[in-house]
C-alpha positions as CSV (number, residue, x, y, z in Angstrom):
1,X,0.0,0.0,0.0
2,X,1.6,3.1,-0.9
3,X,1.8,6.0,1.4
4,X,-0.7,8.7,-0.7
5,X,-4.2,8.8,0.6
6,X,-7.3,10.0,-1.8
7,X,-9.5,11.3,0.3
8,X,-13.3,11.3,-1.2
9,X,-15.7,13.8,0.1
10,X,-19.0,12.6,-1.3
11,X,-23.0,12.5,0.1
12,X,-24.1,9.5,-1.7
13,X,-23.5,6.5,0.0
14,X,-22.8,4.7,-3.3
15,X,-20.8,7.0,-4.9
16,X,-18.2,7.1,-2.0
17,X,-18.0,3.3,-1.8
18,X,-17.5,2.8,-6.0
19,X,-14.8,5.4,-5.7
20,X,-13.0,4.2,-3.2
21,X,-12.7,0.3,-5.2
22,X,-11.5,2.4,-7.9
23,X,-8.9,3.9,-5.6
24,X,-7.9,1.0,-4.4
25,X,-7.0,-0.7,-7.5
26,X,-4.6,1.8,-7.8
27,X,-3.0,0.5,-4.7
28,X,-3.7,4.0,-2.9
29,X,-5.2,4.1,0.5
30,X,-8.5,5.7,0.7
31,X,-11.0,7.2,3.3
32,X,-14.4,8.3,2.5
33,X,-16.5,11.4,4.3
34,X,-19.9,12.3,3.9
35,X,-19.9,15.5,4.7
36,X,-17.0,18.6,4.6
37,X,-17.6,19.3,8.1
38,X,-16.8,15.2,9.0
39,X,-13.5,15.6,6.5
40,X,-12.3,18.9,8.4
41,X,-12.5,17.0,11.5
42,X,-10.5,14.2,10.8
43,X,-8.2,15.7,7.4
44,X,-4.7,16.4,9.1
45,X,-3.1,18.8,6.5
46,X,0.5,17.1,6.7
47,X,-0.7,13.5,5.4
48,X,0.3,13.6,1.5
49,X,-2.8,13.0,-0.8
50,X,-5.3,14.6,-3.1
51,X,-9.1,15.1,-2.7
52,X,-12.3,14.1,-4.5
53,X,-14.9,16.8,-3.9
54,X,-19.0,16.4,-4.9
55,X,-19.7,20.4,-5.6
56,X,-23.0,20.3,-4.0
57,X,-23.6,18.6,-1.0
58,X,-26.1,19.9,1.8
59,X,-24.3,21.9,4.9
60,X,-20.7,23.0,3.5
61,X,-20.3,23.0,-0.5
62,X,-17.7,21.3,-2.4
63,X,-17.0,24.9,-3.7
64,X,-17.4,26.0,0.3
65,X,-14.8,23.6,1.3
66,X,-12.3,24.3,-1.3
67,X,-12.3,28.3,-0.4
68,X,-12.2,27.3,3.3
69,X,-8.9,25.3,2.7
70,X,-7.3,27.9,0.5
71,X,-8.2,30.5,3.5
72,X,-6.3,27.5,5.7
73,X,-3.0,27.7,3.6
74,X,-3.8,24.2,2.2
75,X,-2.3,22.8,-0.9
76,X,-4.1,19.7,-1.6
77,X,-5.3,18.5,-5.5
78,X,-8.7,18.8,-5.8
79,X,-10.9,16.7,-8.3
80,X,-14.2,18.2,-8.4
81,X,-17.2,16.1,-9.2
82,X,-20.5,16.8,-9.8
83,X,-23.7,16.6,-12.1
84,X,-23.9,20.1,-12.6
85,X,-21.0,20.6,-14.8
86,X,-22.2,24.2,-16.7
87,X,-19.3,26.3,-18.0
88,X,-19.4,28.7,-15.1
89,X,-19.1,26.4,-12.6
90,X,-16.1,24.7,-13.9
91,X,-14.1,27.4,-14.8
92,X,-15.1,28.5,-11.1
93,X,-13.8,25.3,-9.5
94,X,-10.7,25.6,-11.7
95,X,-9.8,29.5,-10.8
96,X,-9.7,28.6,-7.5
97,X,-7.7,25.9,-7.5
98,X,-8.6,22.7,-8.8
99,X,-7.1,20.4,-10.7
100,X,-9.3,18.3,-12.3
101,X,-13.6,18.8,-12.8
102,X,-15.2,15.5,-13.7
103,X,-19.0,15.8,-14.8
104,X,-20.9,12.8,-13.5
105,X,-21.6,10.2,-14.9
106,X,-17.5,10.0,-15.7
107,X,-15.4,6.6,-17.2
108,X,-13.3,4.6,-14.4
109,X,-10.6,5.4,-16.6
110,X,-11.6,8.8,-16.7
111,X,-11.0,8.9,-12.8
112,X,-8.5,6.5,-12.4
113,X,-6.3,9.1,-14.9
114,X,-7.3,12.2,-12.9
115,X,-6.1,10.5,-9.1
116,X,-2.9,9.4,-10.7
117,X,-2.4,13.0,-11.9
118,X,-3.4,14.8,-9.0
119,X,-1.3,12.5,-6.7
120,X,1.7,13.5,-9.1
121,X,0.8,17.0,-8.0
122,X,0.9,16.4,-4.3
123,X,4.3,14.7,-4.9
124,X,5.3,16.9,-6.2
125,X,3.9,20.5,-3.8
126,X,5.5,18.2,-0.8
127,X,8.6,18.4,-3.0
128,X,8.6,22.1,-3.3
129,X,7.7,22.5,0.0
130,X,10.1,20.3,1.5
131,X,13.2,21.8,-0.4
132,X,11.7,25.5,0.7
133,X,12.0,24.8,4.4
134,X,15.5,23.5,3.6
135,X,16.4,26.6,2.1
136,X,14.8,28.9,4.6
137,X,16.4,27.4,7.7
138,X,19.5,28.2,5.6
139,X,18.8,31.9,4.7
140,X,17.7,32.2,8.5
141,X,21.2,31.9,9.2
142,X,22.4,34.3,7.4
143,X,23.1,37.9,9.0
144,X,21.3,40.8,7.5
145,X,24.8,42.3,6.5
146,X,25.2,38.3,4.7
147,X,21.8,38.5,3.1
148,X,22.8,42.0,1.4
149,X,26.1,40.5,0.0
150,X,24.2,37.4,-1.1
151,X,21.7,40.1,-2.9
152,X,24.7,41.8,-4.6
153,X,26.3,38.1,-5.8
154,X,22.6,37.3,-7.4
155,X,22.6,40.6,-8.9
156,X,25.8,39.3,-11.1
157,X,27.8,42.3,-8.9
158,X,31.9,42.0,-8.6
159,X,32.8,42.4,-4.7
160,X,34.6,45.5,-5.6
161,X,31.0,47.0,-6.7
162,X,29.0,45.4,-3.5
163,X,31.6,46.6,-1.3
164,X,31.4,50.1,-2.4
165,X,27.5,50.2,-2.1
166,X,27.8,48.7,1.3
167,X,30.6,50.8,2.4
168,X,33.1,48.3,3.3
169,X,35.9,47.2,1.8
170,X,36.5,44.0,-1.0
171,X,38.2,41.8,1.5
172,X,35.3,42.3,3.8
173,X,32.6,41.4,1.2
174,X,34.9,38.3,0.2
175,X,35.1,37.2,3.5
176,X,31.2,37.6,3.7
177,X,30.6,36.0,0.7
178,X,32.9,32.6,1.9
179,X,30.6,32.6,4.9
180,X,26.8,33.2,2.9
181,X,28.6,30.2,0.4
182,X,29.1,28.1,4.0
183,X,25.6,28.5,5.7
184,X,24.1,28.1,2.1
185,X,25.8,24.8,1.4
186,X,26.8,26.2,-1.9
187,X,30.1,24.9,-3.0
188,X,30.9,27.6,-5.7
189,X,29.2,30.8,-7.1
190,X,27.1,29.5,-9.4
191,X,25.6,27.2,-7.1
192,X,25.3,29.8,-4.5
193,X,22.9,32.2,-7.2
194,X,21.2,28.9,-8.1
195,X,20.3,28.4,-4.2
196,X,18.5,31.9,-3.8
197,X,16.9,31.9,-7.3
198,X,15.4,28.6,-6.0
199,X,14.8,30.1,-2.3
200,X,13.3,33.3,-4.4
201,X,10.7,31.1,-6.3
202,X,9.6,29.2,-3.5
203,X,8.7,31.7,-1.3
């Protein structure tokens, strides 16, 4: 059993337990939910999955739900199902973050395809956010004085220029520069620029 759970949000009875055979043929784990407010309670934002999400349902919406876990910071796939599938609603669901929208009735295959994709995606968001935290506990360690000489090395700026613009001299900014390269794990230049590009677009 592999590790990614598809969690499948659903108010008919039947429609949770076909998915979730379907799920599991793919060897993933499952866990069904009637409600949002029954999935809120139990869904613990660390465990790595994606989420199958009927748009209408009574209490809390699909649509509800997804806003509420955007509002939460969440970054979970969503596949949203439902039988109402008009052109607004779609491009609604998929402005605000979903993945896939699958108008019942929908193909096993047609499912099956969307969980592997949307499983890919949550492989890869832990990814991202796993190699963020790496680099901000690094550029925590940096001193502001380090950050501004790691600003002038991204910048494509020769020590002699930084130093100037800081007001210190080029041995100073060298000397900063070897220990920004340290705390950044960088063992040359170009990996150091490559580091903060990477910090920069994970932020």
């Amino acid at each position: 059993m592999k590790e990614e759970t598809v969690f499948v949000v659903d108010d008919d009875p039947g429609m949770r337990k076909s998915l979730a055979f379907l799920v599991e043929s793919l060897g993933l784990r499952v866990e069904t939910f009637a409600s949002a407010d029954e999935f809120l309670q139990a869904y613990d934002p660390r465990r790595l999955g994606c989420l199958v999400l009927d748009l209408r349902m009574p209490g809390m919406s699909g649509a509800e739900l997804q806003d509420h876990l955007a509002t939460l910071g969440v970054s979970i796939p969503i596949i949203m199902v439902s039988a109402y599938g008009d052109v607004p609603t779609v491009a609604r669901a998929m402005r605000h973050g979903a993945v896939h929208f699958l108008s019942k009735p929908f193909s096993d295959q047609e499912f099956l395809d969307c969980v592997n994709e949307a499983i890919d995606r949550a492989r890869r968001i832990r990814r991202q956010q796993s190699e963020r935290e790496r680099l901000e506990s690094r550029v925590r360690r940096l001193t502001k004085r380090e950050r501004q000489v790691l600003k002038g090395v991204v910048d494509g700026k020769q020590n002699k220029v930084i130093a100037a613009e800081l007001g210190l001299s080029p041995k100073t900014i060298e000397s900063h520069r070897s220990r920004v390269m340290a705390k950044m794990g960088a063992s040359s230049v170009a990996e150091l620029v490559r580091l903060a590009l990477a910090y920069e677009r994970l932020a």
